[in-house]
Residue frames as qw, qx, qy, qz and C-alpha x, y, z in Angstrom:
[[0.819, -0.552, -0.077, 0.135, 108.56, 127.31, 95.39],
 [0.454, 0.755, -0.360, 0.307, 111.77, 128.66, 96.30],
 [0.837, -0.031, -0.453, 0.306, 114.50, 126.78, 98.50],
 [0.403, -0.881, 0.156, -0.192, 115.14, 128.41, 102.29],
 [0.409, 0.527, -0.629, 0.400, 118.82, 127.53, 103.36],
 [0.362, -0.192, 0.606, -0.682, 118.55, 128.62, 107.03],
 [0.707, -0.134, 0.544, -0.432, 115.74, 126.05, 107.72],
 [0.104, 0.036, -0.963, -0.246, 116.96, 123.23, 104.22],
 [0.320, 0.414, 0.846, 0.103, 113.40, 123.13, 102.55],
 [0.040, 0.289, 0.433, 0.853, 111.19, 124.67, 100.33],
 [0.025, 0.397, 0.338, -0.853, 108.73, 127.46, 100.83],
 [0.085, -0.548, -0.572, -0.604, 105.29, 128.74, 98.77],
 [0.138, 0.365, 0.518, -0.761, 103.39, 131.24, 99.82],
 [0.007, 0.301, 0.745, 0.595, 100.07, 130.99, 97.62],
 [0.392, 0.073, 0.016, -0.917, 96.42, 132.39, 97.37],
 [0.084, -0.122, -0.969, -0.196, 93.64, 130.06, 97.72],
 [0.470, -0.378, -0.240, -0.761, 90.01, 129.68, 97.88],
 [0.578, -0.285, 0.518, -0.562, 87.81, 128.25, 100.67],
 [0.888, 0.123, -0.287, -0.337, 87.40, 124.87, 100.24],
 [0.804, -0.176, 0.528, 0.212, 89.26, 121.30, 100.44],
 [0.253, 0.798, -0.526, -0.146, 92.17, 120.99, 99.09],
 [0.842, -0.384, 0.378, -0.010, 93.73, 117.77, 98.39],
 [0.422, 0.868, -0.252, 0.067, 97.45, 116.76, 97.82],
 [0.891, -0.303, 0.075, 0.330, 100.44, 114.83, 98.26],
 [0.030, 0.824, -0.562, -0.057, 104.23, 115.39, 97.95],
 [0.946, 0.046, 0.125, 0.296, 106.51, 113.24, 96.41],
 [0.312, -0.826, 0.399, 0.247, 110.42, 113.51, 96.37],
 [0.904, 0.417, -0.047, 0.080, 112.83, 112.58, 93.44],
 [0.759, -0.343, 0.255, 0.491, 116.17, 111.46, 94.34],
 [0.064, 0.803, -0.431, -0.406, 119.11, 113.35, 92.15],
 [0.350, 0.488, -0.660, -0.451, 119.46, 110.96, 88.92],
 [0.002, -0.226, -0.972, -0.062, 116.69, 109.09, 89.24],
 [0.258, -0.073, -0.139, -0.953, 113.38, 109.93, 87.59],
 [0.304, -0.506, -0.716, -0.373, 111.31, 108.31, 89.61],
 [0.401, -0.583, 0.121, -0.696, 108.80, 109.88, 92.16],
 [0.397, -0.034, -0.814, 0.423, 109.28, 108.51, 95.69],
 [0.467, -0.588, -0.444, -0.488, 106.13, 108.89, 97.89],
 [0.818, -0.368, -0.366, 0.248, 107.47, 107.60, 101.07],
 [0.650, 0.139, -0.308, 0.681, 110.12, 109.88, 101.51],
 [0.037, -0.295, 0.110, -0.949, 107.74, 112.95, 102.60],
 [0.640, -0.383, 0.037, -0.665, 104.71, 111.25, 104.04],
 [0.353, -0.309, 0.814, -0.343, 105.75, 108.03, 105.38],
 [0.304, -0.026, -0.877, -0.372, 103.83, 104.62, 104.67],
 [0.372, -0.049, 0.542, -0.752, 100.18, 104.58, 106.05],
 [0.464, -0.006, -0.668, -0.582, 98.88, 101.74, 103.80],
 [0.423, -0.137, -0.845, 0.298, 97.28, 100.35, 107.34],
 [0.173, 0.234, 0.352, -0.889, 95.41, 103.39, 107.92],
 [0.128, 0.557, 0.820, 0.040, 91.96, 103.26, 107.98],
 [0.199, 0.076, 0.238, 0.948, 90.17, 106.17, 106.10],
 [0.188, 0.669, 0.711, -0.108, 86.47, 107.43, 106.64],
 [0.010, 0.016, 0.360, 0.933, 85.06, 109.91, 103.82],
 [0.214, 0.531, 0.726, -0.382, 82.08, 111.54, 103.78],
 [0.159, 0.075, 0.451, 0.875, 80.75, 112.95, 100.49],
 [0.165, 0.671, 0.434, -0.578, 77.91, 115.93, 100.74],
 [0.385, 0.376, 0.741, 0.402, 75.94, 116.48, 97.49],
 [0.142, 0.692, 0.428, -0.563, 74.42, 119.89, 96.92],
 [0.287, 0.529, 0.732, 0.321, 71.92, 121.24, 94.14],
 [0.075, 0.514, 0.183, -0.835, 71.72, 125.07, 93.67],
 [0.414, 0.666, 0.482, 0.391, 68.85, 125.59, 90.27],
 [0.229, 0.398, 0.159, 0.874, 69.38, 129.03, 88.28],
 [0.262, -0.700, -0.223, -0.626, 66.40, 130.76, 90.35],
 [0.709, -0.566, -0.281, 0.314, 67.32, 129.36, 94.03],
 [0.074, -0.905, 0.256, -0.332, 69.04, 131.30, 96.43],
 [0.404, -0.561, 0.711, -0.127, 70.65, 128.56, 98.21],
 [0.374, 0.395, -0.825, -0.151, 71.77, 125.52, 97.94],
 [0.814, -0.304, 0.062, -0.491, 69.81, 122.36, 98.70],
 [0.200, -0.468, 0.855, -0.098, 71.51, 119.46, 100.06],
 [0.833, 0.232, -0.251, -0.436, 70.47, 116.23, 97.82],
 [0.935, -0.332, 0.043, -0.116, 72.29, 113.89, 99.66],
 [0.459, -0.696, 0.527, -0.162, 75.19, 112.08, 101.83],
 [0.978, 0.035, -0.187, -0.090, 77.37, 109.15, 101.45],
 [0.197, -0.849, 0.483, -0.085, 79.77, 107.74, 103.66],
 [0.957, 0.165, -0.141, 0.194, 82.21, 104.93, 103.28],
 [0.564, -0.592, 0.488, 0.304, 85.82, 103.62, 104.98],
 [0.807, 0.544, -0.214, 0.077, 88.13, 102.83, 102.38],
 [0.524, -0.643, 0.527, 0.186, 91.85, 100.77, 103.58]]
């Protein structure tokens, strides 16, 4: 990451694959080592969350991929 003046934050420009990607940002004050959470995403400990996790089964001779099953669940 490298620090833009003209707009006062940092920049990446990366390569990724297709997929989900998941990730936070946390922010450490000048002399003080801890990590502050709050300061870049805000507090959302009132947010309800719904996840849905999709299972899938490809054997060595298949050509595709077989979906083997679903589960969904809130989590606050």
């Amino acid at each position: 990451m490298f620090y833009n003046d003209s707009l006062e934050h940092y920049e990446a420009h990366l390569l990724l694959k297709q997929g989900v990607f998941n990730y936070a940002y946390s922010a450490r004050k000048i002399g003080n080592p801890a990590l502050n959470w709050e300061d870049t995403d805000g507090s959302h400990y009132e947010t309800e969350n719904s996840y849905t996790i999709l299972l899938y089964y490809k054997g060595f001779n298949d050509n595709t991929e077989s979906l083997v099953g679903v589960k969904s669940f809130k989590f606050q």
